[in-house]
N, C-alpha and C positions, 0 to 999 in steps of 0.2 A: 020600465023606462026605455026611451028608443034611444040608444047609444049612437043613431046616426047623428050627424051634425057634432058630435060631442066634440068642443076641444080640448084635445089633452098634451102636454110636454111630456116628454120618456125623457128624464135626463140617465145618461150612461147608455152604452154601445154594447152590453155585456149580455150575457146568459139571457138575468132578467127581463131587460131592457128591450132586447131583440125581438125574445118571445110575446111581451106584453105587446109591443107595435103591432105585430100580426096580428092579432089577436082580434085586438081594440079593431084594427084599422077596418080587419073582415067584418067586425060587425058594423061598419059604417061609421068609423068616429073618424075625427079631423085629425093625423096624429102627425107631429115632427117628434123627432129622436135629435137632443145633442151629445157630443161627446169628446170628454177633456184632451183624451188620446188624438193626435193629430190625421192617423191615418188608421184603419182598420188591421188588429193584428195579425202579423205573420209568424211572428213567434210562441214561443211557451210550453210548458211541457205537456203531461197528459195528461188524461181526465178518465175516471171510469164511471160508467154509467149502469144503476142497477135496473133491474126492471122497472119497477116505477117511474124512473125516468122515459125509459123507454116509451112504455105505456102513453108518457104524458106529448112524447115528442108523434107517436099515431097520432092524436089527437088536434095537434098542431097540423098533421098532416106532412110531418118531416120527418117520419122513421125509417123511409127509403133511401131519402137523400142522406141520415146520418149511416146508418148499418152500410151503406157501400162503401164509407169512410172508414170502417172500423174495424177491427180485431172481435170478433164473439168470445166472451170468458165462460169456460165452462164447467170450472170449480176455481175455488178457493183452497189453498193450504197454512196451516199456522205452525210455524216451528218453534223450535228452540233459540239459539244466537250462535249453538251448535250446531246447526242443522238437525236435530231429532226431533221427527212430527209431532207436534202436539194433537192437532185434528187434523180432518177437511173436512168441505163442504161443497156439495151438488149444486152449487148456485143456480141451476136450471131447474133441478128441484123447488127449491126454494122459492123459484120467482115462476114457475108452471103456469098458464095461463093468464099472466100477466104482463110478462114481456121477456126478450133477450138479454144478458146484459153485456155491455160491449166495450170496448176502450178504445181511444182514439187522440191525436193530439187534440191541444185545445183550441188549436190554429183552426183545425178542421170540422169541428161544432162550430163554432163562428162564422164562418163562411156559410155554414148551411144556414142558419139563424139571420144571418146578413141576406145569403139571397130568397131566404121567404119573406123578408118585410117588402118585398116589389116596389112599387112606387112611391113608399114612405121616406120621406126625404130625412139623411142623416147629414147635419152637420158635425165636421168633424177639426178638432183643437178649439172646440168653445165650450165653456161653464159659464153656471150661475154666478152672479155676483151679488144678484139681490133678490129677493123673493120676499111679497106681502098679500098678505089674506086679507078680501077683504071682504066677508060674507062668504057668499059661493063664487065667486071670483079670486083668480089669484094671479099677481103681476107678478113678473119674473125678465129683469134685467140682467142680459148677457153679456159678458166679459168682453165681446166686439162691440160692442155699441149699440146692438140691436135691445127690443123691448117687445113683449107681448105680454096678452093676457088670455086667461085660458078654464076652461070649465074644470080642469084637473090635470095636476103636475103629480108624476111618480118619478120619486126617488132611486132611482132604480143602478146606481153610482158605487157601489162596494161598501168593504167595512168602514173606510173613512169618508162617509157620505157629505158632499159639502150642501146638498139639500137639508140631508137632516143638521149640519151645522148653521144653516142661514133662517129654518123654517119653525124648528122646535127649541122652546125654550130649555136649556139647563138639562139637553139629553144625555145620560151617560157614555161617557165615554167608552169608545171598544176594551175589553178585560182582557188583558192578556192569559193562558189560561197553561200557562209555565213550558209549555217545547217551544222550541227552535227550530226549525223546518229547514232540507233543502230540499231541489227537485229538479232531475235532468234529463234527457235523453240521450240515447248512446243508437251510434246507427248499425253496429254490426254488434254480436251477442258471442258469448266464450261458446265455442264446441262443445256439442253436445248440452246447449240447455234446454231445461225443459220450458216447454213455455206456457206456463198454469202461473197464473197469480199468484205470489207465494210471499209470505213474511216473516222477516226471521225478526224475535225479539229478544233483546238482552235487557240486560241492566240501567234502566232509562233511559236505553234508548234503542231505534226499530231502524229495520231495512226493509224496506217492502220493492217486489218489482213486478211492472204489469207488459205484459207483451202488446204493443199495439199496431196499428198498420204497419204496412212497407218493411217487417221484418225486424222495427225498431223495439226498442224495450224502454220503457218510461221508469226510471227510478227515483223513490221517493225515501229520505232518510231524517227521521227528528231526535233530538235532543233533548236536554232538559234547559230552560230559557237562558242559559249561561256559556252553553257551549257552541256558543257562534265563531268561538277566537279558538276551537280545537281543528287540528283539520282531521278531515276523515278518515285518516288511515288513524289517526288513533283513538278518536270516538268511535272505530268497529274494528278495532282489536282483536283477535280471537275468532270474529265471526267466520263462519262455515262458508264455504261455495255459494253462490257464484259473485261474494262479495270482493273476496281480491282482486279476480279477472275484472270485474266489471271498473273497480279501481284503476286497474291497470288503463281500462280505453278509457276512461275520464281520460287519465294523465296524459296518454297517449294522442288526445284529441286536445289539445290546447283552444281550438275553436267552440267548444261546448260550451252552451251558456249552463251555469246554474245559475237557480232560482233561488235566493234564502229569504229568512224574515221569521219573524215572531210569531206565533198561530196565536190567534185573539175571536173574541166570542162579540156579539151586540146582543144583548138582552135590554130590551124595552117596555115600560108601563104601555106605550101606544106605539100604533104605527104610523096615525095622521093627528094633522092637526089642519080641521080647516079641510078643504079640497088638497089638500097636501096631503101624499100617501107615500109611505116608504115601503119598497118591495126586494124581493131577493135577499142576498148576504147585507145590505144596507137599514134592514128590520130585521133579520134573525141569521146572521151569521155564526155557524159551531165551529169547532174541533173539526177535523176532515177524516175522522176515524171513521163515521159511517156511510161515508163516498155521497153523503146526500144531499149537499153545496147545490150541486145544477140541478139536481131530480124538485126540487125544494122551491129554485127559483122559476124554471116552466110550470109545474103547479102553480104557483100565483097567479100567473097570467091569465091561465085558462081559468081559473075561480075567479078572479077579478072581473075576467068576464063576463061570467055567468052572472055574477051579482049583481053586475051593474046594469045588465038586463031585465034580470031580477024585481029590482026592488024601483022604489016608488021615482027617486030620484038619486042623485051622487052619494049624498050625505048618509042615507041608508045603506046607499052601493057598496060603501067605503065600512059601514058598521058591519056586515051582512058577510063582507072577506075576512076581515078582523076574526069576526066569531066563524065562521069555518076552516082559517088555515091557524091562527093560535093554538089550539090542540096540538095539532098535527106535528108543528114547527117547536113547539117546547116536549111533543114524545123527544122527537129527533134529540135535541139540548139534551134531555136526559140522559137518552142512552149511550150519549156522547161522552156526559160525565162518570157514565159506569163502565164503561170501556176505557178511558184513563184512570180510574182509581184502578180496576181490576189488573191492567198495564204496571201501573208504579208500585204494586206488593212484592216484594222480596222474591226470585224468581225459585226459589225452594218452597213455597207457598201458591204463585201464581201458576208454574204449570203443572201440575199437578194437577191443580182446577182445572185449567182448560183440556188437559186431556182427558179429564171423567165427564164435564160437563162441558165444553166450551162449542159443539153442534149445537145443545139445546139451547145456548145464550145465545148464541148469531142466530137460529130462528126465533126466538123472542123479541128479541131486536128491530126484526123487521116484518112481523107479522100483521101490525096493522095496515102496514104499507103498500099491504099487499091490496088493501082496499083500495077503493078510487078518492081520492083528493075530495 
Protein backbone atom coordinates (compact mmCIF):
# COMPACT_ATOMS: atom_id res chain seq x y z
CA UNK A 1 0.00 0.00 0.00
CA UNK A 2 1.45 3.65 -0.57
CA UNK A 3 1.33 5.34 2.84
CA UNK A 4 1.61 8.64 1.00
CA UNK A 5 -1.42 10.77 1.17
CA UNK A 6 -2.52 8.64 4.12
CA UNK A 7 -4.38 10.48 6.76
CA UNK A 8 -3.60 9.73 10.08
CA UNK A 9 -4.31 11.50 13.82
CA UNK A 10 -1.26 10.40 16.62
CA UNK A 11 -3.24 11.31 19.53
CA UNK A 12 -0.55 11.66 22.51
CA UNK A 13 2.93 13.75 22.39
CA UNK A 14 4.77 10.65 24.13
CA UNK A 15 7.44 8.04 23.23
CA UNK A 16 5.00 6.42 21.05
CA UNK A 17 3.26 9.05 19.57
CA UNK A 18 6.47 11.09 18.45
CA UNK A 19 8.18 8.10 17.01
CA UNK A 20 5.08 6.79 14.99
CA UNK A 21 4.78 10.70 13.49
CA UNK A 22 8.19 10.43 12.03
CA UNK A 23 7.83 7.42 10.85
CA UNK A 24 4.35 7.60 9.04
CA UNK A 25 5.24 11.16 8.06
CA UNK A 26 8.77 9.97 6.11
CA UNK A 27 7.00 7.66 4.43
CA UNK A 28 4.50 10.17 3.03
CA UNK A 29 1.51 10.11 5.07
CA UNK A 30 -0.73 13.30 6.09
CA UNK A 31 0.20 13.14 9.82
CA UNK A 32 -0.99 15.80 12.93
CA UNK A 33 -0.15 14.72 16.46
CA UNK A 34 -2.39 16.12 19.35
CA UNK A 35 -1.71 16.35 22.82
CA UNK A 36 -3.69 16.67 26.20
CA UNK A 37 -0.47 18.23 27.95
CA UNK A 38 -0.55 21.84 27.17
CA UNK A 39 3.08 22.29 26.42
CA UNK A 40 5.81 19.97 25.68
CA UNK A 41 7.60 18.35 28.77
CA UNK A 42 10.41 19.84 30.62
CA UNK A 43 10.17 17.87 33.42
CA UNK A 44 10.38 14.00 34.70
CA UNK A 45 12.75 11.81 35.81
CA UNK A 46 14.88 9.09 33.97
CA UNK A 47 14.62 6.61 31.64
CA UNK A 48 17.06 3.70 30.75
CA UNK A 49 17.23 2.61 27.59
CA UNK A 50 18.42 -1.18 26.58
CA UNK A 51 19.90 -2.04 23.37
CA UNK A 52 16.98 -2.77 21.56
CA UNK A 53 15.81 0.44 22.15
CA UNK A 54 18.78 1.73 20.91
CA UNK A 55 18.74 -0.26 18.09
CA UNK A 56 15.18 0.88 17.37
CA UNK A 57 16.13 4.75 17.90
CA UNK A 58 19.35 3.98 14.53
CA UNK A 59 16.53 3.09 12.78
CA UNK A 60 14.48 6.07 13.38
CA UNK A 61 17.62 7.82 12.52
CA UNK A 62 17.98 9.36 16.13
CA UNK A 63 20.68 7.38 18.06
CA UNK A 64 23.11 10.28 17.59
CA UNK A 65 20.90 12.85 18.71
CA UNK A 66 19.76 10.68 21.88
CA UNK A 67 23.54 9.01 22.89
CA UNK A 68 24.91 12.86 23.09
CA UNK A 69 22.02 13.15 25.60
CA UNK A 70 22.96 10.41 27.65
CA UNK A 71 24.99 8.50 30.24
CA UNK A 72 26.27 4.87 28.47
CA UNK A 73 25.56 1.87 31.16
CA UNK A 74 27.89 -0.46 31.25
CA UNK A 75 26.82 -3.21 33.69
CA UNK A 76 24.24 -3.95 35.93
CA UNK A 77 24.52 -4.87 39.63
CA UNK A 78 21.81 -6.83 41.99
CA UNK A 79 22.22 -6.62 45.71
CA UNK A 80 20.92 -7.54 48.69
CA UNK A 81 18.95 -4.43 50.88
CA UNK A 82 22.31 -5.03 52.69
CA UNK A 83 24.37 -4.11 50.21
CA UNK A 84 25.79 -7.94 49.47
CA UNK A 85 26.02 -8.67 45.63
CA UNK A 86 23.94 -11.00 44.51
CA UNK A 87 25.14 -10.83 40.65
CA UNK A 88 26.07 -8.56 37.88
CA UNK A 89 25.82 -8.27 34.54
CA UNK A 90 27.99 -6.90 31.31
CA UNK A 91 25.06 -5.28 29.73
CA UNK A 92 27.46 -4.60 26.80
CA UNK A 93 27.67 -8.10 26.73
CA UNK A 94 24.46 -8.78 26.60
CA UNK A 95 23.27 -6.41 24.19
CA UNK A 96 26.90 -6.79 21.69
CA UNK A 97 25.93 -5.92 18.28
CA UNK A 98 22.94 -4.65 19.00
CA UNK A 99 23.15 -1.48 20.57
CA UNK A 100 24.48 0.76 23.61
CA UNK A 101 22.44 0.94 26.47
CA UNK A 102 22.15 4.54 27.89
CA UNK A 103 20.19 6.54 30.41
CA UNK A 104 19.03 9.88 30.25
CA UNK A 105 16.24 12.20 31.61
CA UNK A 106 12.95 11.72 30.11
CA UNK A 107 12.78 15.40 29.33
CA UNK A 108 15.72 14.77 26.98
CA UNK A 109 14.34 11.68 24.65
CA UNK A 110 11.41 13.88 24.16
CA UNK A 111 12.98 16.75 22.82
CA UNK A 112 14.97 14.51 20.57
CA UNK A 113 11.62 12.52 19.52
CA UNK A 114 9.88 16.15 19.35
CA UNK A 115 12.63 17.45 17.06
CA UNK A 116 12.65 14.58 14.53
CA UNK A 117 8.91 14.74 13.80
CA UNK A 118 10.07 18.29 11.61
CA UNK A 119 7.25 19.72 10.02
CA UNK A 120 4.40 17.55 11.67
CA UNK A 121 2.25 19.87 13.18
CA UNK A 122 1.68 19.03 17.13
CA UNK A 123 -1.20 20.52 18.87
CA UNK A 124 -0.73 20.89 22.16
CA UNK A 125 -3.69 21.09 25.54
CA UNK A 126 -6.34 19.29 23.00
CA UNK A 127 -8.06 15.71 23.19
CA UNK A 128 -10.38 13.71 21.90
CA UNK A 129 -13.85 14.04 22.91
CA UNK A 130 -15.43 11.90 20.24
CA UNK A 131 -14.31 9.39 18.08
CA UNK A 132 -16.62 7.26 15.30
CA UNK A 133 -15.87 4.56 12.90
CA UNK A 134 -17.27 4.52 10.09
CA UNK A 135 -16.13 1.82 7.66
CA UNK A 136 -12.53 2.86 6.92
CA UNK A 137 -13.00 6.30 7.95
CA UNK A 138 -12.94 7.66 11.26
CA UNK A 139 -14.26 11.05 12.71
CA UNK A 140 -12.73 12.39 15.57
CA UNK A 141 -14.05 15.44 17.52
CA UNK A 142 -11.68 17.58 19.49
CA UNK A 143 -12.27 19.06 22.88
CA UNK A 144 -11.51 22.85 20.89
CA UNK A 145 -14.23 22.63 18.71
CA UNK A 146 -12.22 21.47 15.85
CA UNK A 147 -13.50 18.03 13.75
CA UNK A 148 -11.66 15.82 11.29
CA UNK A 149 -11.68 12.71 9.62
CA UNK A 150 -9.00 10.72 8.81
CA UNK A 151 -7.74 7.33 7.10
CA UNK A 152 -6.25 6.23 10.58
CA UNK A 153 -6.27 7.42 14.27
CA UNK A 154 -3.41 5.86 16.70
CA UNK A 155 -3.92 5.79 20.17
CA UNK A 156 -0.90 6.48 21.12
CA UNK A 157 -2.04 8.59 24.81
CA UNK A 158 -0.58 6.26 27.89
CA UNK A 159 -2.01 3.65 30.36
CA UNK A 160 -5.22 5.73 30.59
CA UNK A 161 -5.92 6.09 26.89
CA UNK A 162 -8.96 8.36 26.47
CA UNK A 163 -8.79 6.83 22.56
CA UNK A 164 -9.15 3.58 23.68
CA UNK A 165 -11.87 4.88 26.42
CA UNK A 166 -14.13 6.63 23.46
CA UNK A 167 -13.27 4.02 20.66
CA UNK A 168 -13.34 0.38 22.10
CA UNK A 169 -16.28 -1.08 23.43
CA UNK A 170 -16.09 -2.60 27.32
CA UNK A 171 -12.02 -2.41 27.16
CA UNK A 172 -10.44 -3.62 30.35
CA UNK A 173 -9.40 -1.51 32.44
CA UNK A 174 -5.55 -0.79 33.46
CA UNK A 175 -4.69 -3.80 36.28
CA UNK A 176 -3.03 -2.58 38.89
CA UNK A 177 -0.20 -5.09 39.44
CA UNK A 178 0.35 -4.41 43.42
CA UNK A 179 3.76 -1.67 43.89
CA UNK A 180 3.81 1.66 44.47
CA UNK A 181 6.33 3.46 42.57
CA UNK A 182 8.28 6.71 43.29
CA UNK A 183 10.89 8.41 40.94
CA UNK A 184 13.38 11.45 41.41
CA UNK A 185 16.31 12.99 40.46
CA UNK A 186 19.15 14.36 42.78
CA UNK A 187 21.69 16.73 40.96
CA UNK A 188 24.70 16.16 43.03
CA UNK A 189 25.56 12.23 44.25
CA UNK A 190 27.29 11.26 48.03
CA UNK A 191 31.24 10.98 47.64
CA UNK A 192 32.57 8.52 46.30
CA UNK A 193 29.67 6.74 44.45
CA UNK A 194 30.04 4.31 42.14
CA UNK A 195 28.27 4.98 39.18
CA UNK A 196 26.95 1.41 37.69
CA UNK A 197 23.34 0.91 37.76
CA UNK A 198 22.90 -0.83 40.78
CA UNK A 199 19.74 -2.28 42.90
CA UNK A 200 19.44 -3.03 46.17
CA UNK A 201 16.21 -5.31 47.14
CA UNK A 202 14.56 -6.02 50.26
CA UNK A 203 11.57 -7.23 51.64
CA UNK A 204 8.94 -5.84 49.04
CA UNK A 205 10.34 -3.48 48.31
CA UNK A 206 13.56 -2.11 45.88
CA UNK A 207 15.83 0.82 45.45
CA UNK A 208 17.35 1.05 42.29
CA UNK A 209 19.59 4.03 41.06
CA UNK A 210 20.86 4.93 37.39
CA UNK A 211 23.49 7.57 36.87
CA UNK A 212 22.51 9.80 33.97
CA UNK A 213 23.80 12.96 32.19
CA UNK A 214 25.10 16.15 33.77
CA UNK A 215 26.43 14.05 36.78
CA UNK A 216 22.87 13.44 37.95
CA UNK A 217 21.54 10.27 39.37
CA UNK A 218 17.87 9.21 38.53
CA UNK A 219 16.25 7.17 41.57
CA UNK A 220 13.75 4.84 41.42
CA UNK A 221 12.02 3.21 44.72
CA UNK A 222 8.55 0.79 44.78
CA UNK A 223 6.57 -0.66 47.38
CA UNK A 224 3.99 -2.92 47.72
CA UNK A 225 0.44 -1.07 46.52
CA UNK A 226 -0.19 0.07 50.25
CA UNK A 227 2.64 1.87 51.06
CA UNK A 228 2.04 5.27 49.43
CA UNK A 229 1.28 6.81 53.05
CA UNK A 230 4.88 5.35 54.46
CA UNK A 231 7.58 7.74 53.86
CA UNK A 232 10.87 6.59 52.74
CA UNK A 233 13.01 6.71 55.33
CA UNK A 234 10.94 3.96 56.84
CA UNK A 235 9.93 2.00 53.78
CA UNK A 236 14.14 1.46 53.41
CA UNK A 237 15.02 1.01 56.65
CA UNK A 238 18.03 -0.84 57.09
CA UNK A 239 19.06 -0.45 53.57
CA UNK A 240 22.80 -0.27 52.83
CA UNK A 241 24.68 2.96 51.05
CA UNK A 242 24.04 5.00 49.18
CA UNK A 243 20.45 4.89 50.22
CA UNK A 244 20.73 7.27 53.38
CA UNK A 245 22.87 9.85 51.65
CA UNK A 246 20.89 9.90 48.79
CA UNK A 247 17.84 10.51 51.46
CA UNK A 248 19.66 12.96 52.94
CA UNK A 249 19.80 15.30 49.38
CA UNK A 250 16.00 14.45 48.67
CA UNK A 251 15.47 16.08 52.07
CA UNK A 252 18.03 18.55 51.60
CA UNK A 253 16.62 19.54 48.14
CA UNK A 254 12.93 20.64 49.19
CA UNK A 255 12.74 21.74 45.34
CA UNK A 256 12.80 17.89 44.06
CA UNK A 257 9.96 16.85 42.32
CA UNK A 258 8.95 13.16 42.96
CA UNK A 259 7.13 11.21 40.86
CA UNK A 260 4.61 8.46 42.78
CA UNK A 261 1.57 6.44 41.55
CA UNK A 262 0.51 2.82 41.36
CA UNK A 263 2.35 0.67 38.59
CA UNK A 264 -0.61 -0.80 36.38
CA UNK A 265 -0.30 -3.32 33.33
CA UNK A 266 -3.11 -2.87 29.78
CA UNK A 267 -3.45 -6.26 28.75
CA UNK A 268 -5.85 -6.43 25.62
CA UNK A 269 -7.94 -9.17 23.44
CA UNK A 270 -7.25 -6.28 20.54
CA UNK A 271 -5.37 -3.34 19.83
CA UNK A 272 -7.96 -1.79 17.02
CA UNK A 273 -11.00 -1.57 16.34
CA UNK A 274 -11.98 -0.13 12.87
CA UNK A 275 -9.12 2.12 11.54
CA UNK A 276 -8.49 2.80 15.27
CA UNK A 277 -5.29 1.47 16.47
CA UNK A 278 -3.76 1.63 19.95
CA UNK A 279 0.02 1.86 20.19
CA UNK A 280 2.72 1.99 22.95
CA UNK A 281 1.86 1.69 26.95
CA UNK A 282 -1.88 2.54 25.62
CA UNK A 283 -2.04 -1.36 24.11
CA UNK A 284 0.59 -3.11 26.16
CA UNK A 285 1.62 -1.26 29.09
CA UNK A 286 3.98 -3.71 31.97
CA UNK A 287 5.61 -3.49 35.10
CA UNK A 288 8.93 -1.27 34.39
CA UNK A 289 11.05 -4.18 35.79
CA UNK A 290 12.34 -4.71 32.34
CA UNK A 291 13.15 -1.13 31.29
CA UNK A 292 11.25 -1.99 28.08
CA UNK A 293 8.24 0.74 28.39
CA UNK A 294 10.07 3.15 25.33
CA UNK A 295 12.19 0.21 23.61
CA UNK A 296 8.41 -1.36 23.12
CA UNK A 297 6.88 1.78 22.03
CA UNK A 298 9.69 3.00 19.03
CA UNK A 299 9.32 -0.57 17.94
CA UNK A 300 5.69 -0.08 17.13
CA UNK A 301 6.23 2.82 15.07
CA UNK A 302 8.82 1.47 12.80
CA UNK A 303 6.60 -1.97 12.41
CA UNK A 304 3.45 -0.04 12.02
CA UNK A 305 5.27 1.17 9.24
CA UNK A 306 6.53 -1.37 7.68
CA UNK A 307 3.05 -2.92 7.63
CA UNK A 308 1.25 -0.58 6.45
CA UNK A 309 3.54 -0.51 3.47
CA UNK A 310 3.38 -3.82 3.59
CA UNK A 311 0.24 -4.93 3.11
CA UNK A 312 -2.64 -4.49 0.64
CA UNK A 313 -4.50 -1.53 2.50
CA UNK A 314 -5.00 -0.17 6.32
CA UNK A 315 -7.29 -2.90 7.54
CA UNK A 316 -4.38 -5.52 6.70
CA UNK A 317 -1.80 -2.74 7.73
CA UNK A 318 -3.32 -2.81 11.11
CA UNK A 319 -3.93 -7.01 11.26
CA UNK A 320 -0.19 -7.47 9.79
CA UNK A 321 1.29 -5.07 13.24
CA UNK A 322 -1.05 -6.97 15.69
CA UNK A 323 0.50 -10.41 14.54
CA UNK A 324 4.06 -9.11 14.56
CA UNK A 325 4.42 -7.05 17.78
CA UNK A 326 1.76 -9.32 20.01
CA UNK A 327 4.54 -11.95 20.60
CA UNK A 328 7.09 -9.68 21.30
CA UNK A 329 4.81 -7.37 23.58
CA UNK A 330 3.17 -10.38 25.81
CA UNK A 331 7.38 -12.10 25.89
CA UNK A 332 7.92 -8.68 27.52
CA UNK A 333 4.39 -9.06 30.05
CA UNK A 334 5.83 -12.38 30.94
CA UNK A 335 8.98 -11.93 31.96
CA UNK A 336 7.63 -8.92 33.65
CA UNK A 337 5.48 -11.33 35.81
CA UNK A 338 8.48 -13.58 36.62
CA UNK A 339 10.58 -10.86 37.70
CA UNK A 340 7.86 -9.83 40.35
CA UNK A 341 6.93 -13.26 41.61
CA UNK A 342 10.79 -14.16 41.67
CA UNK A 343 11.11 -10.37 43.66
CA UNK A 344 8.13 -11.17 46.22
CA UNK A 345 9.72 -14.80 47.55
CA UNK A 346 10.96 -14.56 51.01
CA UNK A 347 14.44 -12.99 50.56
CA UNK A 348 16.16 -16.38 52.34
CA UNK A 349 14.70 -18.06 49.21
CA UNK A 350 15.11 -15.39 46.65
CA UNK A 351 18.73 -14.66 46.94
CA UNK A 352 20.17 -17.37 46.99
CA UNK A 353 18.66 -17.85 43.58
CA UNK A 354 19.70 -14.94 42.17
CA UNK A 355 23.18 -15.49 43.23
CA UNK A 356 23.47 -19.10 41.66
CA UNK A 357 21.37 -18.31 38.76
CA UNK A 358 20.20 -14.80 38.45
CA UNK A 359 23.14 -13.85 35.20
CA UNK A 360 21.46 -16.78 33.53
CA UNK A 361 17.72 -15.29 34.06
CA UNK A 362 18.63 -11.57 33.02
CA UNK A 363 20.05 -13.23 29.86
CA UNK A 364 16.99 -15.26 29.29
CA UNK A 365 14.95 -12.39 29.65
CA UNK A 366 16.15 -10.63 27.09
CA UNK A 367 17.49 -12.93 24.45
CA UNK A 368 14.78 -12.64 22.07
CA UNK A 369 15.23 -9.17 22.01
CA UNK A 370 18.11 -9.22 20.94
CA UNK A 371 16.39 -9.91 17.56
CA UNK A 372 14.93 -7.18 15.38
CA UNK A 373 11.36 -6.26 16.05
Amino acid sequence: MHVAGLRVLVVGAGVAGLAAARTLHGAGASVRVVERSDHPTAEGAGLYLPGNAVRALRELGLEAEVTERAHRIERQRFSDHRGRRLFEVEVEQVWSGVGACLALPRAELHAALLAGVGEVPVTWGTRPDDVTIDGQRVAVGLDDGSAGDYDLVLGADGVHSTVRRLAFDAAPDPRPVGQHARRFVVAAEPAGLDRTWSVLLGRGASFLTIPIAGGRLYCYCDGPADSAAIPLRELLAGYAAPVPDLLDLLEESPGTTIQEGIIEEVDLPTWSRGSVLLVGDAAHATSPNMAEGAAMALEDAIVLTESLTTAPDVASGITLFQQRRAPRTTWVRNQTHRRDRARSMPPVVRNPLLAGFGRHIFMSNYRPLREPA
